[in-house]
N, CA, C and O atoms as a GROMACS GRO file, in nm:
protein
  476
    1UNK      N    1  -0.432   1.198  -0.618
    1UNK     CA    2  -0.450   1.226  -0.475
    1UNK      C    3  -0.561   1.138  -0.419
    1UNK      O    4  -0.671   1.128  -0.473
    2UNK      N    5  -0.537   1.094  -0.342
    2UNK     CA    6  -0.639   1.010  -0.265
    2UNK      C    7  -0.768   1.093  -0.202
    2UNK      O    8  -0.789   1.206  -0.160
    3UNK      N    9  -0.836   0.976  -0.221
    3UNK     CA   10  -1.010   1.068  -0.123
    3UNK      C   11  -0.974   1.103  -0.032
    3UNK      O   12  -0.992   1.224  -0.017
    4UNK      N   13  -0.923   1.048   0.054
    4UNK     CA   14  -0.899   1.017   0.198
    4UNK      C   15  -0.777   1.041   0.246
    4UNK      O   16  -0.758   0.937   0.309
    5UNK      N   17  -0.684   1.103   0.259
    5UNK     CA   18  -0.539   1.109   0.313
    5UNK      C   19  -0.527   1.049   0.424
    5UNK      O   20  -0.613   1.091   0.501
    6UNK      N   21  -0.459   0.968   0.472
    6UNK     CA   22  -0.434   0.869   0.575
    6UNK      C   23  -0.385   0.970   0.680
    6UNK      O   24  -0.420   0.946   0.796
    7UNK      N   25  -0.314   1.074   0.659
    7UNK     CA   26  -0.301   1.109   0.787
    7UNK      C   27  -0.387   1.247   0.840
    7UNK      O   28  -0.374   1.309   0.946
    8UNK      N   29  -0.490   1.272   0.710
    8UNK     CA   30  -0.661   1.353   0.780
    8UNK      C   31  -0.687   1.295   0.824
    8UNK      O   32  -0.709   1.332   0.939
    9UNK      N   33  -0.720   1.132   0.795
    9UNK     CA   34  -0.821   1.091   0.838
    9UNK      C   35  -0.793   0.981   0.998
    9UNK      O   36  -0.877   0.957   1.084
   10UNK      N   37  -0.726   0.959   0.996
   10UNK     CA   38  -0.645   1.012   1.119
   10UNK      C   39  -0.650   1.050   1.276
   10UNK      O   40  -0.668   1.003   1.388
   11UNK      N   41  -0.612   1.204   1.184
   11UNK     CA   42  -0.641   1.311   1.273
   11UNK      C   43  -0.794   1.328   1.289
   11UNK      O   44  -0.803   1.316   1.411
   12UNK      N   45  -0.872   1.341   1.261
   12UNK     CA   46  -1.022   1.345   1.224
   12UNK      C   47  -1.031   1.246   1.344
   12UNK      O   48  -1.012   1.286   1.459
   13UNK      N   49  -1.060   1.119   1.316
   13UNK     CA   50  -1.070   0.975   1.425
   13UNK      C   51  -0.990   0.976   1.554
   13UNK      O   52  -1.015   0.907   1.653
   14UNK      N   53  -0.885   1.068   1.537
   14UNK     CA   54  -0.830   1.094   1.730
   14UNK      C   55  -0.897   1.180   1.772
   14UNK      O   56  -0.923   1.175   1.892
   15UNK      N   57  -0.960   1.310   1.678
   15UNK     CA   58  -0.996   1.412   1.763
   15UNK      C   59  -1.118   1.361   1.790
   15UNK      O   60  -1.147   1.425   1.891
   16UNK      N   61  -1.259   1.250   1.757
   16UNK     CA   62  -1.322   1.214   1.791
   16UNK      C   63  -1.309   1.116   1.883
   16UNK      O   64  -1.400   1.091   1.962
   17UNK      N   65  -1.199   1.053   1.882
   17UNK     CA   66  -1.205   0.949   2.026
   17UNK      C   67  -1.163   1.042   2.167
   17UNK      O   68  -1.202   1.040   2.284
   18UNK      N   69  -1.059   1.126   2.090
   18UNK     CA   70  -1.057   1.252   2.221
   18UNK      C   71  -1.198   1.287   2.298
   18UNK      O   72  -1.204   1.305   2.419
   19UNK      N   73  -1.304   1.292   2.212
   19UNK     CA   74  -1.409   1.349   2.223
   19UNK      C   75  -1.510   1.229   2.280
   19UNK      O   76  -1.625   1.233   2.323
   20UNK      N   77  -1.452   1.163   2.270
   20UNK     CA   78  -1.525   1.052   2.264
   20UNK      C   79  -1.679   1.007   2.216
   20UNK      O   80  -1.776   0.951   2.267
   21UNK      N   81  -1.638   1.073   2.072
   21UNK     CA   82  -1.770   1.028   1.983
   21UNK      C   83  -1.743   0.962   1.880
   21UNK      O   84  -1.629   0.969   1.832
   22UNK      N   85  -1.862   0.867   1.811
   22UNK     CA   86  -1.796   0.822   1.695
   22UNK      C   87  -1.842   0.952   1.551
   22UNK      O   88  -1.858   1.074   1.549
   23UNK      N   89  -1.846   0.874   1.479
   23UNK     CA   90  -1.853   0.962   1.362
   23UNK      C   91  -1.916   0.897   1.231
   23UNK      O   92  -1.837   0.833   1.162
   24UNK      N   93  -2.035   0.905   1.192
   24UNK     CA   94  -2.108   0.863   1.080
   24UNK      C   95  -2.045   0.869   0.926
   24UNK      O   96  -2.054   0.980   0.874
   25UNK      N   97  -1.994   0.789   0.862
   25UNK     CA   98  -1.959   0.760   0.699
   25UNK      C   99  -1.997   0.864   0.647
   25UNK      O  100  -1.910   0.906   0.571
   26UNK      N  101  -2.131   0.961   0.652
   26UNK     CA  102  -2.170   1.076   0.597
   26UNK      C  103  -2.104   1.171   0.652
   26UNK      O  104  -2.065   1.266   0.584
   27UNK      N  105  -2.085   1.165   0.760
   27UNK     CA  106  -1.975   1.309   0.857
   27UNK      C  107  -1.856   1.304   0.791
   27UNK      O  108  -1.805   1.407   0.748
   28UNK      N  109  -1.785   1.158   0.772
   28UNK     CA  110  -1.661   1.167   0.715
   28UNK      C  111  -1.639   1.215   0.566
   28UNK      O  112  -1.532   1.262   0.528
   29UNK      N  113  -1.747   1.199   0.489
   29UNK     CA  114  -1.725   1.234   0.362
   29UNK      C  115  -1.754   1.389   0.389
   29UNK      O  116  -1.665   1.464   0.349
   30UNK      N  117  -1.834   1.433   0.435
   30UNK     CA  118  -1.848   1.544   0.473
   30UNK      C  119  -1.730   1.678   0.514
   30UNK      O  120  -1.716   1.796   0.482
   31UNK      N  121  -1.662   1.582   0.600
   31UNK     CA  122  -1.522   1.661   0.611
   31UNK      C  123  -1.494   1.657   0.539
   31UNK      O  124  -1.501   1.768   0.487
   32UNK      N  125  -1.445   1.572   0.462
   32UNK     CA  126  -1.317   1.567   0.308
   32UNK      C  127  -1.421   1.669   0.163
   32UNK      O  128  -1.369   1.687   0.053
   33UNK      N  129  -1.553   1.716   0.192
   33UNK     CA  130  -1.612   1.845   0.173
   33UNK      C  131  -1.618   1.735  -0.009
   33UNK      O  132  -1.582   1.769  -0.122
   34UNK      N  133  -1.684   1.597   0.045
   34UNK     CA  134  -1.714   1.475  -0.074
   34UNK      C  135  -1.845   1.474  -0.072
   34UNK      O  136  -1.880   1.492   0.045
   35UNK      N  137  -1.970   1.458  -0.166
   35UNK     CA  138  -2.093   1.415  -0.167
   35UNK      C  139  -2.108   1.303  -0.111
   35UNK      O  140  -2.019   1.235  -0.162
   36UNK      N  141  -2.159   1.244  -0.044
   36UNK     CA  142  -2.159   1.046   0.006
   36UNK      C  143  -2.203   0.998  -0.162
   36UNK      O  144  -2.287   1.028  -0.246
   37UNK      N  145  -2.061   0.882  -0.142
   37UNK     CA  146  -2.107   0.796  -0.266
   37UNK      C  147  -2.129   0.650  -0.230
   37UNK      O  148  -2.088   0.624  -0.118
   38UNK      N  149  -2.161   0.591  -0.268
   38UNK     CA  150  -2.141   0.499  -0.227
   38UNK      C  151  -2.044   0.366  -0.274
   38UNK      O  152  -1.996   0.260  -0.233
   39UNK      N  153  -2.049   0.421  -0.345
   39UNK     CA  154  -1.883   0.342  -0.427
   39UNK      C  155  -1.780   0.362  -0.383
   39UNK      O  156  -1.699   0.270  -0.389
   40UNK      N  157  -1.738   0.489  -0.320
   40UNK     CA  158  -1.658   0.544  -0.308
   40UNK      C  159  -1.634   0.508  -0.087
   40UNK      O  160  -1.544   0.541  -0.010
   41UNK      N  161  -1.726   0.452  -0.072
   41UNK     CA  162  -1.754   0.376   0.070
   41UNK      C  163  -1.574   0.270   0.061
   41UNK      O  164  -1.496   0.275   0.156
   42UNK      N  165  -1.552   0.214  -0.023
   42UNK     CA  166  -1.477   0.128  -0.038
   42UNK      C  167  -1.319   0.200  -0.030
   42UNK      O  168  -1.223   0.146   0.024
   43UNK      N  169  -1.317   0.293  -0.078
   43UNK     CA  170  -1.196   0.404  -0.076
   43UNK      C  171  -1.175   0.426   0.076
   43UNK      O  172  -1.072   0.419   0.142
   44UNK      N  173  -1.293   0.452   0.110
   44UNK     CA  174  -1.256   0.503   0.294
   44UNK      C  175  -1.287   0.377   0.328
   44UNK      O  176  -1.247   0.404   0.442
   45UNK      N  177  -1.316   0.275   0.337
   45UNK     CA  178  -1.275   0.125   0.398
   45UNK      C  179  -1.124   0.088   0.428
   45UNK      O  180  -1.060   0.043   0.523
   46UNK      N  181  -1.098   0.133   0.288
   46UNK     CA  182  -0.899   0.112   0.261
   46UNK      C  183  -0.829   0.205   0.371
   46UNK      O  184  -0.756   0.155   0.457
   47UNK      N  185  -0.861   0.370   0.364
   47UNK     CA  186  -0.794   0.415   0.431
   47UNK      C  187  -0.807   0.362   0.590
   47UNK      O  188  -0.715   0.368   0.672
   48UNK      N  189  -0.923   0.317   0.614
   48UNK     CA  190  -0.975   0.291   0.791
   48UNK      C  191  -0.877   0.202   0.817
   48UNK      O  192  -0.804   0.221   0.914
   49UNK      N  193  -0.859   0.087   0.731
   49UNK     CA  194  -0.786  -0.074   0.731
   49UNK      C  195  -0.647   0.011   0.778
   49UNK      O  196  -0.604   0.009   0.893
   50UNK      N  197  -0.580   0.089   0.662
   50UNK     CA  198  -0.449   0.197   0.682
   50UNK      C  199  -0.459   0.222   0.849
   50UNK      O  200  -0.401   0.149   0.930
   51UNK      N  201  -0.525   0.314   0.880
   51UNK     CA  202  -0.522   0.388   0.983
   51UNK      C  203  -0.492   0.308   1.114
   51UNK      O  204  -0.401   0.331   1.194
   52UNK      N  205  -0.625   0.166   1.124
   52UNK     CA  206  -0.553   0.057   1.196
   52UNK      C  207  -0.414   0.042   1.181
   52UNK      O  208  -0.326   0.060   1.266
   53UNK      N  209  -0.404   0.013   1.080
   53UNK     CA  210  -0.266  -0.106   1.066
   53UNK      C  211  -0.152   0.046   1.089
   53UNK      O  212  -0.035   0.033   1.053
   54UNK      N  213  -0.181   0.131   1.127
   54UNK     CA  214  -0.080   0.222   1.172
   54UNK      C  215  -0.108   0.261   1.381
   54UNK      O  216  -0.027   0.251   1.473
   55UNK      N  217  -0.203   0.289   1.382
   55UNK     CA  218  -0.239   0.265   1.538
   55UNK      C  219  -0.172   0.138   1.601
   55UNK      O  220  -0.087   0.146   1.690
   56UNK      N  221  -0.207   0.048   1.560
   56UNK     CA  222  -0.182  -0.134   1.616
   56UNK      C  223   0.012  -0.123   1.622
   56UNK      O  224   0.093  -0.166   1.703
   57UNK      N  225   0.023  -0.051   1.508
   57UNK     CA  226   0.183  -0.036   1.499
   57UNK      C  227   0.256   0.019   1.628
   57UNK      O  228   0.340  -0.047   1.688
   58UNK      N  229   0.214   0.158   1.670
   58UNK     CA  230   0.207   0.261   1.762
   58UNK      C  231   0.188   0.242   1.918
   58UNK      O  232   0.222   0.304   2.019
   59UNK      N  233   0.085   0.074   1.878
   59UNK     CA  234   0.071   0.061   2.043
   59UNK      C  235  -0.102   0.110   2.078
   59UNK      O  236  -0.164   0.069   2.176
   60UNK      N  237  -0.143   0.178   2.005
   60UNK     CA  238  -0.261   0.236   2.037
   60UNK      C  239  -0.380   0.121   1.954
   60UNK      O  240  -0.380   0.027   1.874
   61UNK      N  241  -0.477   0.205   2.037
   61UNK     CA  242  -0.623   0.115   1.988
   61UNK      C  243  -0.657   0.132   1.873
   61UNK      O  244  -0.613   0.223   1.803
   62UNK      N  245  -0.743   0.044   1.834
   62UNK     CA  246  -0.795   0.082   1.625
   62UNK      C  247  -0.890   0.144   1.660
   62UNK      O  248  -0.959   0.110   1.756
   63UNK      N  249  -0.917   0.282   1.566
   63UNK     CA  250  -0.980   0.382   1.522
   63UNK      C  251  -1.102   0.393   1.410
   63UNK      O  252  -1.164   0.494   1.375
   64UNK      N  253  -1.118   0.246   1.365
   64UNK     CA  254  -1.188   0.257   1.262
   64UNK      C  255  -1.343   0.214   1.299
   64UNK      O  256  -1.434   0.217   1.216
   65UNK      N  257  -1.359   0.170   1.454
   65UNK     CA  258  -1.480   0.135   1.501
   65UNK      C  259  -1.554   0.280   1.501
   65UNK      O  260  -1.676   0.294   1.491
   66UNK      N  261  -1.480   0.364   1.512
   66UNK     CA  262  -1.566   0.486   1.522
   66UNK      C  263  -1.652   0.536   1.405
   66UNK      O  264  -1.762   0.587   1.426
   67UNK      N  265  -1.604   0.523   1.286
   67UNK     CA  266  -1.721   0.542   1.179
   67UNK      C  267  -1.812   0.424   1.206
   67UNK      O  268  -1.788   0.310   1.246
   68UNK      N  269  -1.928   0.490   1.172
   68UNK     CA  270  -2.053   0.380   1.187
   68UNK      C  271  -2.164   0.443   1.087
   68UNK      O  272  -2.157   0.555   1.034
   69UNK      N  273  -2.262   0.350   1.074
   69UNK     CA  274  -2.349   0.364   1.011
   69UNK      C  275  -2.457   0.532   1.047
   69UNK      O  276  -2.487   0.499   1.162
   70UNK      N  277  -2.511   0.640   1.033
   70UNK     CA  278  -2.629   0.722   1.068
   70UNK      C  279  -2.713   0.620   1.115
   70UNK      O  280  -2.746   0.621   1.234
   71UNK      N  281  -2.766   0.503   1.017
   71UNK     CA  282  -2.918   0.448   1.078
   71UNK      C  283  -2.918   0.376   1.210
   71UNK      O  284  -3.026   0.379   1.269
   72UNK      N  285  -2.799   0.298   1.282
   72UNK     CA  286  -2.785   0.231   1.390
   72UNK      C  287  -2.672   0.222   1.481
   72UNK      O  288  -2.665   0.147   1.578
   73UNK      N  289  -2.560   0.327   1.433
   73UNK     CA  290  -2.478   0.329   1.473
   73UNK      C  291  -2.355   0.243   1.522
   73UNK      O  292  -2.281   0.264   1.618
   74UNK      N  293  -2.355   0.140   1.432
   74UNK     CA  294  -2.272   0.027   1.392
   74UNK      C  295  -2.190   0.045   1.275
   74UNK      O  296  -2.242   0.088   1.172
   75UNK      N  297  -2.039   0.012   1.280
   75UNK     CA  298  -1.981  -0.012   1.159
   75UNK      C  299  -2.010  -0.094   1.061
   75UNK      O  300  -2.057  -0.206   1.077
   76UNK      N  301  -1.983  -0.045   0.961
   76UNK     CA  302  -2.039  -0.157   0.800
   76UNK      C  303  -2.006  -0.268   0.843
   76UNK      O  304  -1.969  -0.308   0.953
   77UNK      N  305  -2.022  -0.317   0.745
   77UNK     CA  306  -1.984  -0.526   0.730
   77UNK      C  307  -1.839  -0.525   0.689
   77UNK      O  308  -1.785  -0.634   0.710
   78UNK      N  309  -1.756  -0.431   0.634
   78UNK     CA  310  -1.654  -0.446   0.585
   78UNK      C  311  -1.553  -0.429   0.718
   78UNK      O  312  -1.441  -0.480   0.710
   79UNK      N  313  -1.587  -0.366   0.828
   79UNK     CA  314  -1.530  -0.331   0.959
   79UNK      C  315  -1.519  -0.468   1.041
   79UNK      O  316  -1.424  -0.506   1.110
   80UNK      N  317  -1.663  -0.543   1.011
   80UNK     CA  318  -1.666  -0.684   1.090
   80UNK      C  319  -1.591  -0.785   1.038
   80UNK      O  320  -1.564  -0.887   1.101
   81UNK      N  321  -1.550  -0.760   0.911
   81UNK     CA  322  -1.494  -0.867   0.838
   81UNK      C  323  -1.356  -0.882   0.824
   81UNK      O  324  -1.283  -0.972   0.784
   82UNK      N  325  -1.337  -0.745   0.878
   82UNK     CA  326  -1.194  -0.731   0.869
   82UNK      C  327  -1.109  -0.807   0.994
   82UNK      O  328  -1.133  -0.823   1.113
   83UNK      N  329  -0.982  -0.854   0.894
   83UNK     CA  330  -0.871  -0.935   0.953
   83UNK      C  331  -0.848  -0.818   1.126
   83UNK      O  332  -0.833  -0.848   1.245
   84UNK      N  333  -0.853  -0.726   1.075
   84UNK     CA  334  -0.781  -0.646   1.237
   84UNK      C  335  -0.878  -0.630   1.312
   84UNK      O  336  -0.873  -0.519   1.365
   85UNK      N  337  -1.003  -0.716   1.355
   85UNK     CA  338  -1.119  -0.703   1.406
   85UNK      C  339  -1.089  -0.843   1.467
   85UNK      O  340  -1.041  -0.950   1.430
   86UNK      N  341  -1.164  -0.763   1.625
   86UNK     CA  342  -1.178  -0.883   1.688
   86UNK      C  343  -1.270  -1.010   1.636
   86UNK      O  344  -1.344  -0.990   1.539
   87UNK      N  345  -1.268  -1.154   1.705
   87UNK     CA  346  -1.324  -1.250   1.604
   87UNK      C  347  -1.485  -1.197   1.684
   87UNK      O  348  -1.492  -1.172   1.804
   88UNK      N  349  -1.595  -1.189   1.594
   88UNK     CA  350  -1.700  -1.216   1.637
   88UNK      C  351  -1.798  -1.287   1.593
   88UNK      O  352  -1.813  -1.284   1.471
   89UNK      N  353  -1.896  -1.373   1.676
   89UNK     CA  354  -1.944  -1.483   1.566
   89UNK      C  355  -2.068  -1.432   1.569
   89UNK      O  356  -2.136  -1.483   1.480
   90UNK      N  357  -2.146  -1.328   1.654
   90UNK     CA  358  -2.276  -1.262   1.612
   90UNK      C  359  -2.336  -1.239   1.440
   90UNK      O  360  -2.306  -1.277   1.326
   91UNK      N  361  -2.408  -1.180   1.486
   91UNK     CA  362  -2.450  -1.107   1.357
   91UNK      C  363  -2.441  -0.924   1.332
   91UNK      O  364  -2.513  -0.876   1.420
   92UNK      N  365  -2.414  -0.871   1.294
   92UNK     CA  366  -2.330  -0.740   1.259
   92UNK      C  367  -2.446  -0.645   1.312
   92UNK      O  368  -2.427  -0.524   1.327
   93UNK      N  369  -2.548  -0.696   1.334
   93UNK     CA  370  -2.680  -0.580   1.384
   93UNK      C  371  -2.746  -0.630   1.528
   93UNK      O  372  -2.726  -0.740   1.580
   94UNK      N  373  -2.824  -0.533   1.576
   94UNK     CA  374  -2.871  -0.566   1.737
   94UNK      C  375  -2.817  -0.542   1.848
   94UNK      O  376  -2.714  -0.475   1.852
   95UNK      N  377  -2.873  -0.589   1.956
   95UNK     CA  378  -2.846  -0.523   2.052
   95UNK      C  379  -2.626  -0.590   2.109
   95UNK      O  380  -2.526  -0.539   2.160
   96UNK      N  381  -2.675  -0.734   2.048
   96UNK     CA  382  -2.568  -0.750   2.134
   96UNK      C  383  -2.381  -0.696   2.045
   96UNK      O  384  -2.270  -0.677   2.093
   97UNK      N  385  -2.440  -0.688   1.895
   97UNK     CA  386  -2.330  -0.629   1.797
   97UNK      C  387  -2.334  -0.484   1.861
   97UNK      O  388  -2.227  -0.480   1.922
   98UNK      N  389  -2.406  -0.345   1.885
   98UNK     CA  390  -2.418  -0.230   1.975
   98UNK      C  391  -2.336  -0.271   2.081
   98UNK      O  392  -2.246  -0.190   2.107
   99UNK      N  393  -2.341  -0.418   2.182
   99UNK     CA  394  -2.288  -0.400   2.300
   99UNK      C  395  -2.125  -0.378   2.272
   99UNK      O  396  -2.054  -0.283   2.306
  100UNK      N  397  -2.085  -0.524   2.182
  100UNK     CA  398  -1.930  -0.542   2.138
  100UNK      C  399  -1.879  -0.384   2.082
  100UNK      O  400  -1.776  -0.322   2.109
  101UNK      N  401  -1.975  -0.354   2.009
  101UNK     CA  402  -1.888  -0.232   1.932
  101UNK      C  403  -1.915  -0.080   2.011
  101UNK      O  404  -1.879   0.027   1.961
  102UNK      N  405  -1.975  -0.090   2.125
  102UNK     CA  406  -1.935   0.012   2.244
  102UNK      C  407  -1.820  -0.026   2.329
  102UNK      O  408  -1.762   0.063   2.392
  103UNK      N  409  -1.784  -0.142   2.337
  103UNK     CA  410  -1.693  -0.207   2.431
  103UNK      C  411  -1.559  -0.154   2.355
  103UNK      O  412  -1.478  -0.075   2.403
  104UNK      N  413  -1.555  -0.212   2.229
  104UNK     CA  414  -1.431  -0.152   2.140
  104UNK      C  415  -1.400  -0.009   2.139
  104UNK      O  416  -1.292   0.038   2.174
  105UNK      N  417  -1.498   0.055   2.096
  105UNK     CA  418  -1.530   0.176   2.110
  105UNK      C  419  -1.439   0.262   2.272
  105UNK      O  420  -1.353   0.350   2.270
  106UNK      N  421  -1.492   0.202   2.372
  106UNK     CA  422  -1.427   0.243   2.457
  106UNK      C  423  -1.280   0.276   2.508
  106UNK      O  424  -1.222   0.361   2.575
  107UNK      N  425  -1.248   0.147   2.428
  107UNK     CA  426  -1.094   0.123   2.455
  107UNK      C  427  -1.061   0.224   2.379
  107UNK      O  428  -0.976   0.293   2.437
  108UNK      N  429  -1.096   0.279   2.245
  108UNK     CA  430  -1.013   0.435   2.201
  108UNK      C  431  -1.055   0.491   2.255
  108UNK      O  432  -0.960   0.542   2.315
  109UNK      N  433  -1.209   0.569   2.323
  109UNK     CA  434  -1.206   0.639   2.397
  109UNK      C  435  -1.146   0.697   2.510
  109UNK      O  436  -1.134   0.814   2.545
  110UNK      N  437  -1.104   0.568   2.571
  110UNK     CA  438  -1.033   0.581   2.699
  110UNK      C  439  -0.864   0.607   2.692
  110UNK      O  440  -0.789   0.674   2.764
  111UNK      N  441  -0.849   0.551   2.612
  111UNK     CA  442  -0.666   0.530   2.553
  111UNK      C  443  -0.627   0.699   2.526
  111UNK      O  444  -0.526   0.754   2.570
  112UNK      N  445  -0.729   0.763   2.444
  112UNK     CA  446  -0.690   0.925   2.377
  112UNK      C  447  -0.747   0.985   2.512
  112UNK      O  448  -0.646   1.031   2.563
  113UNK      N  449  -0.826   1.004   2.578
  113UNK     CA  450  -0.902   1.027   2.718
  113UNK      C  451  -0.739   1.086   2.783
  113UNK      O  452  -0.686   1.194   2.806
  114UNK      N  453  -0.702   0.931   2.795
  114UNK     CA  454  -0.594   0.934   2.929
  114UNK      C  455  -0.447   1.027   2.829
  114UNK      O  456  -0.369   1.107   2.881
  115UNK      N  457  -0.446   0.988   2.697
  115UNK     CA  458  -0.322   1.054   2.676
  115UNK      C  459  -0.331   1.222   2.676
  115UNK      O  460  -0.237   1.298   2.698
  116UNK      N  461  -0.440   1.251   2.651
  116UNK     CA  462  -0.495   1.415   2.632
  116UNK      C  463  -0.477   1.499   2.800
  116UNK      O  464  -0.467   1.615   2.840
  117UNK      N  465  -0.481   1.374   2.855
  117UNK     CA  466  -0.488   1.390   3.008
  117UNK      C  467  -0.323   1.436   3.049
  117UNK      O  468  -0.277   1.513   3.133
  118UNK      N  469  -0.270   1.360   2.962
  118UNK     CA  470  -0.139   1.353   3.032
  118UNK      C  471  -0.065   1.447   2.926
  118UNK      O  472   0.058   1.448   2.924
  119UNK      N  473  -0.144   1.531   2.834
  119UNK     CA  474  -0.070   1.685   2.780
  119UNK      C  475  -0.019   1.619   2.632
  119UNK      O  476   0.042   1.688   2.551
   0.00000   0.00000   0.00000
């Protein structure tokens, strides 16, 4: 059985863009009722990559900007690096990586916003 079930985790990441919050790597292990490992960071990398590559399918926005770090509230390096990420040539920390990854951020916010809206 997987750490992560692709379609908890998921559900978990709509009901927070519904909400329009993100959700800290420790919150997520937290739900799945996991100690934070950090090895195990790489397991929920896979499922996030999943979860995109099923949203993008659907028409909808990627979901995986919403986990972020507790200390700065940025996604890992594995989020920036990824092929389904917009290109960015910054550096993954600061003010102006915060700006891009509220901007992204928004677009699920707003996308689950308006569909929750419409029942």
């Amino acid at each position: 059985m997987a750490l992560f079930p692709i379609d908890e985790l998921e559900a978990l990441l709509i009901l927070r863009a519904k909400a329009g919050k993100s959700i800290s790597y420790g919150e997520v292990f937290q739900w799945f009722d996991l100690p934070f490992q950090r090895f195990q960071v790489g397991q929920l990398c896979a499922a996030l990559d999943e979860v995109d590559r099923l949203q993008r399918g659907r028409g909808r926005p990627e979901l995986a900007v919403l986990v972020v770090r507790q200390s700065d509230g940025l996604p890992g390096q594995g989020w920036w690096l990824s092929k389904n990420q917009e290109t960015w040539q910054g550096l993954f920390v600061g003010q102006e990586a915060a700006a891009f990854v509220r901007q992204v951020q928004q677009r699920a916010f707003g996308w689950w916003a308006k569909a929750a809206a419409a029942g």
